[in-house]
N, C-alpha and C positions, 0 to 999 in steps of 0.2 A: 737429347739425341746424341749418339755415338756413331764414329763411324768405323766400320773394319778394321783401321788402322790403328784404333785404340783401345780395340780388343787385349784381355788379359787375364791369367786365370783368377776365377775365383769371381768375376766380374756378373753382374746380374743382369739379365736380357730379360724383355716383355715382348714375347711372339706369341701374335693373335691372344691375349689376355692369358697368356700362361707364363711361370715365372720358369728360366732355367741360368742353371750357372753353369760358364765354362768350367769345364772340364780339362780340357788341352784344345789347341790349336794350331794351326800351319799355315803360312803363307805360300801359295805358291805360284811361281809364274812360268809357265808351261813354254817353250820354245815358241809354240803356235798358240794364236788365242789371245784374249785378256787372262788379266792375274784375278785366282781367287783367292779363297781362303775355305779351310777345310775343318770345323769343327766337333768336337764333343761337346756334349751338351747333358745336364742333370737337372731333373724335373725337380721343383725344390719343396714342393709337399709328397710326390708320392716315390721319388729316387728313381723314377725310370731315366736312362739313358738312350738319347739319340745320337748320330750322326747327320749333321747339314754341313751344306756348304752355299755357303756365301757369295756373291758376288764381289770383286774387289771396290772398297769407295762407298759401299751399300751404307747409307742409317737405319740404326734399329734402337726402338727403345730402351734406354737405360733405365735397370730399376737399383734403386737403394734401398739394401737389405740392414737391418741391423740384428745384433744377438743381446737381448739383455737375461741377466739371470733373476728367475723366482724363485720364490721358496714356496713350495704345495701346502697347505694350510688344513684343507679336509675335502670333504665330496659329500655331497647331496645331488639333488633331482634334476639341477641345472645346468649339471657339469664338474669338476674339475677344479676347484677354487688355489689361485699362486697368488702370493703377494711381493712385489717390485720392493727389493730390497734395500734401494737408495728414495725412494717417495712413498712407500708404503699403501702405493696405489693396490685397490685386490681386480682379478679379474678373473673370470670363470672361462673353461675353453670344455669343449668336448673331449669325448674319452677318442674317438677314432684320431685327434688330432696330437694324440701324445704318443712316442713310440716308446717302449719297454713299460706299457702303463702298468701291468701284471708283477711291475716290481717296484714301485712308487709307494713310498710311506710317510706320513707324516715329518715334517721338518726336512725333506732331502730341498735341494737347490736342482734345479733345470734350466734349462736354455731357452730360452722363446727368442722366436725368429719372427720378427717384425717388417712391414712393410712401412719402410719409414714417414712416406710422404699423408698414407693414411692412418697410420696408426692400429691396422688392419693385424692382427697374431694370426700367422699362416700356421703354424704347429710348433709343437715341444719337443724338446728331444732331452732324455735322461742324461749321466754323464757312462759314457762306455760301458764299467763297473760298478756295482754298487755290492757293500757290506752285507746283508741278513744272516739273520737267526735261524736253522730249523726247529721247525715247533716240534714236528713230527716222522719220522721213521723208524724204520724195520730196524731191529740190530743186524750187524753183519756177522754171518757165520764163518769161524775160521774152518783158514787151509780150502776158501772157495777165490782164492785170488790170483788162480793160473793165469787166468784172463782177464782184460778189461773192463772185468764187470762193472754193470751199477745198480745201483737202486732208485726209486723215486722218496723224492722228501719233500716234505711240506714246510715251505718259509712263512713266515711274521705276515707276510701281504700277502699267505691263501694261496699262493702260487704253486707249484709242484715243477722243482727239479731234478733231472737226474743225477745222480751225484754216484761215488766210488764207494764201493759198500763197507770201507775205515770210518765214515763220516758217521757220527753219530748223533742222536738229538741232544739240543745244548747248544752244538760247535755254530760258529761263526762262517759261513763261509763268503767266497766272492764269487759274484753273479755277474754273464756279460748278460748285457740288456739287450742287445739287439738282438739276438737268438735266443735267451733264454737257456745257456748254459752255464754248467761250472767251471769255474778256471782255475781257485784251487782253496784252500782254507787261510781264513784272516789271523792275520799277524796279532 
């Protein structure tokens, strides 16, 4: 148990069985009235954001998160196979519980976010960027680059991004995972 007063970002709260991390916070003590506190708050599987506000002196359950890294192994019918790179423990997670899963290939490292006291993997998360391949696309036509064209290309993981129509197949490019766009061609 925690109380308002040792609220801080980053910090893990269990309200009515749901997990959220501060976001920011404020103390404030009003002329008139009790003091509260005035919170942001981040859902920590599905990233909604609220606003509450607290009572001052209020307990709320504290939850211990941890981040450890996997390395994705393969996929079959049961899920999502990572293995714990310091115990070589494997564990299998669903696909809706991995974010940028459309760009996840064999041998990357991920982040699993844990609920420490059960042992519970809440979701994955990729690392921002990730490196691929295009297997596939259109060549680019010169003298059509007035504008910010793109085209669509096919990466290594089946995926289809839009890319700048220089980009040819072959090339290496970087991929942001959470949106599924390009950022710009690997070094």
């Amino acid at each position: 148990m925690a109380s308002t007063s040792d609220f801080k970002n980053g910090m893990c709260l269990d309200l009515e069985g749901q997990y959220y991390n501060i976001v920011e916070f404020l103390h404030v003590k009003p002329g008139k009235g009790p003091a509260f506190v005035r919170t942001k708050l981040k859902h920590v599987t599905n990233g909604r954001v609220i606003d509450k506000t607290f009572n001052s002196g209020v307990k709320v359950d504290e939850v211990r998160i941890e981040r450890r890294l996997y390395q994705f192994l393969y996929q079959d019918d049961m899920g999502y196979n990572f293995m714990n790179q310091e115990t070589f423990e494997q564990v299998s997670i669903p696909k809706d519980s991995i974010t940028g899963v459309d760009f996840l290939k064999e041998g990357d490292v991920a982040e699993l976010v844990i609920h420490a006291e059960s042992e519970r993997i809440l979701f994955a998360e990729l690392p921002t960027h990730v490196v691929l391949t295009i297997t596939y696309t259109e060549p680019g036509i010169k003298g059509d680059t007035a504008t910010n064209a793109t085209k669509p290309a096919t990466v290594e993981t089946g995926a289809t991004v839009r890319v700048p129509l220089f980009i040819n197949e072959g090339e290496k490019i970087k991929v942001d995972t959470r949106n599924g766009s390009y950022v710009e061609r690997a070094k």
